[in-house]
C-alpha positions, 0 to 999 in steps of 0.5 A, a space after each residue: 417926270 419930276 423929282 420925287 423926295 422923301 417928306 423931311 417929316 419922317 415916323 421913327 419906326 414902321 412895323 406890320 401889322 400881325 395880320 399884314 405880316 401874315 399876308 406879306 409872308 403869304 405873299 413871298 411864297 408866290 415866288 420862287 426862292 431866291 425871286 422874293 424881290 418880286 413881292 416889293 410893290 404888293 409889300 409897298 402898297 400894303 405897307 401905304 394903306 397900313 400908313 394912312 396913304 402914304 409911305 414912310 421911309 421907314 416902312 421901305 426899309 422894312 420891306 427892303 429887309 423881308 425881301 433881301 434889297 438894298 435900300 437904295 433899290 426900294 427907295 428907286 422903286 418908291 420914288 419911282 411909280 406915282 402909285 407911291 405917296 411919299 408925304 402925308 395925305 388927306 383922309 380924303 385923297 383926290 387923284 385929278 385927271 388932267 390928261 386930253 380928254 378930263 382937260 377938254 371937259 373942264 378938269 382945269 374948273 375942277 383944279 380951281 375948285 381944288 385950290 379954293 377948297 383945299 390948297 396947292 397940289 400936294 398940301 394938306 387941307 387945315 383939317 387934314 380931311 382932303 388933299 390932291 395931286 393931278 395925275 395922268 389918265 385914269 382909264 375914265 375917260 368916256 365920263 370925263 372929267 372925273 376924279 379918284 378919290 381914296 379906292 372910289 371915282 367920280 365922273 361927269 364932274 363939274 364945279 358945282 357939283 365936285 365940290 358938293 362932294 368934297 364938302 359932303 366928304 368934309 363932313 362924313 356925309 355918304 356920297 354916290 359914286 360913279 356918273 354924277 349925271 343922268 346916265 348910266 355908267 358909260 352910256 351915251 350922255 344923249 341916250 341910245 341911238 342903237 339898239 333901241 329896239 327889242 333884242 331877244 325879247 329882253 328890251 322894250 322897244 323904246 328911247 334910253 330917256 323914254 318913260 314906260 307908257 301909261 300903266 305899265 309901270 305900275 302892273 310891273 311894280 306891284 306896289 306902285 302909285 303914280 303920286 298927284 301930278 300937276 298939269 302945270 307949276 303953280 303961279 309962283 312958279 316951279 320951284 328948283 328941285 336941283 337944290 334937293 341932293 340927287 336931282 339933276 338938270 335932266 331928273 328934274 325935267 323927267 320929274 316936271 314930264 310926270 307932272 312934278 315941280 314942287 317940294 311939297 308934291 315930293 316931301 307927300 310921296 308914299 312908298 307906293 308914290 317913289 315906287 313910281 317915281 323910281 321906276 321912271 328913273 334909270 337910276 333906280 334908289 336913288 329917291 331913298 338914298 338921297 332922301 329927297 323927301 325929308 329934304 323937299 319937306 324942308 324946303 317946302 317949309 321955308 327952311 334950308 339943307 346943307 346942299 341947298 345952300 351949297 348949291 345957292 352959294 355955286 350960283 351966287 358965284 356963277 352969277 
């Protein structure tokens, strides 16, 4: 493991707050008397969080005081675990996985969207929102690529659409967490190939990617209207629906299987129309959270979004 050094930078003093006192004092009483050291990493990773992400020297010696250590065993133990951040960090922090599995699935693109985003390991981006170490196994390794980012991951990741997030976090837009693909938490990437049948009279007896059957969303539903479908795209030409935030390659094909292949077909949904639509998706909410309508009226109209162009610039690159 690398040499891990105090940032030369350091605040002049580091106090709790009342209410992580309260909490640090709670936390000595799980432990026997004289077995307080015991609370030194929970103490260490509050007083972090308190910090803004990283660990001023003074704060060891806050902790190293409550807890009757020597400095120099808090210090050992701060420089020791990673968990520690021992210089300042990024409103944003991004925890890369580098590790086999991220590595074999392009973990090396999403370094190279790091550098060109934010800077060198370590740094600080110019704005102070984003920054970034590589690490070792995240536990994810099943939705490889993926990244940590603060408390949150990331998984299914790749150039385009890694650092569509990290500019979304730039500028305080929301960002849906977990796969970034059209699968269901860990679930095959290629869909079911067991248990596809009816278990216990709970699941349909159809493919992961199947679509109910004509009709019987909508007596399920209650509130939903298949919107007007084409049987093909127009002469132009279907338009791109991966340039509205949220659709996918594989959205957009099940999109174009319902008949769908223009922004204003999307941008004239109903709530009945998305109750639909959203019931032929396994990611169900995601036409309302992402706002696909607003964004398909906009572009339908001649006009741009902000992910739309970030996905034009990724493919004036890639090209």
């Amino acid at each position: 493991m690398s040499v891990r050094r105090l940032t030369s930078d350091q605040p002049e003093s580091f106090a709790f707050t009342p209410e992580n006192l309260d909490w640090a004092n709670a936390q000595l009483k799980k432990f026997p008397e004289g077995k307080e050291a015991s609370a030194v990493i929970p103490l260490l990773w509050r007083a972090q969080e308190q910090h803004g992400g990283w660990l001023p020297e003074p704060a060891m010696r806050v902790v190293a005081d409550m807890l009757n250590m020597a400095y120099i065993r808090v210090l050992e133990i701060a420089t020791f675990y990673t968990m520690f951040n021992l210089s300042p960090v990024g409103t944003h922090f991004v925890q890369l996985c580098g590790t086999t599995p991220c590595w074999l699935r392009g973990a090396d693109d999403l370094k190279e969207v790091c550098r060109r985003v934010i800077g060198e390991p370590g740094e600080l981006s110019e704005d102070g929102q984003l920054s970034w170490i590589e690490v070792e196994c995240l536990g994810a390794c099943v939705n490889a690529p993926m990244v940590q980012i603060n408390d949150d991951y990331y998984e299914d990741l790749d150039a385009g659409t890694f650092e569509q997030i990290l500019h979304k976090l730039r500028n305080g837009e929301e960002v849906a967490v977990g796969p970034q693909v059209d699968r269901q938490l860990s679930a095959p990437q290629t869909g079911l190939t067991t248990l596809t049948g009816v278990t216990n009279g709970h699941a349909p007896d159809m493919s992961f990617d199947e679509a109910p059957e004509g009709g019987g969303s909508e007596e399920q539903a209650g509130n939903a209207e298949r919107p007007q479908a084409l049987d093909g795209a127009r002469a132009q030409g279907a338009d791109d629906l991966k340039r509205i935030s949220g659709v996918g390659a594989k959205i957009e094909e099940i999109l174009n299987g319902l008949g769908i292949y223009h922004y204003d077909q999307i941008a004239q949904w109903s709530e009945a129309n998305i109750n639909w639509v959203d019931d032929h998706l396994k990611f169900k909410g995601r036409i309302l959270r992402e706002d696909w309508c607003s964004q398909a009226e906009t572009l339908a109209e001649g006009g741009q979004t902000e992910f739309a162009e970030n996905y034009d610039d990724d493919a004036k690159d890639d090209g």
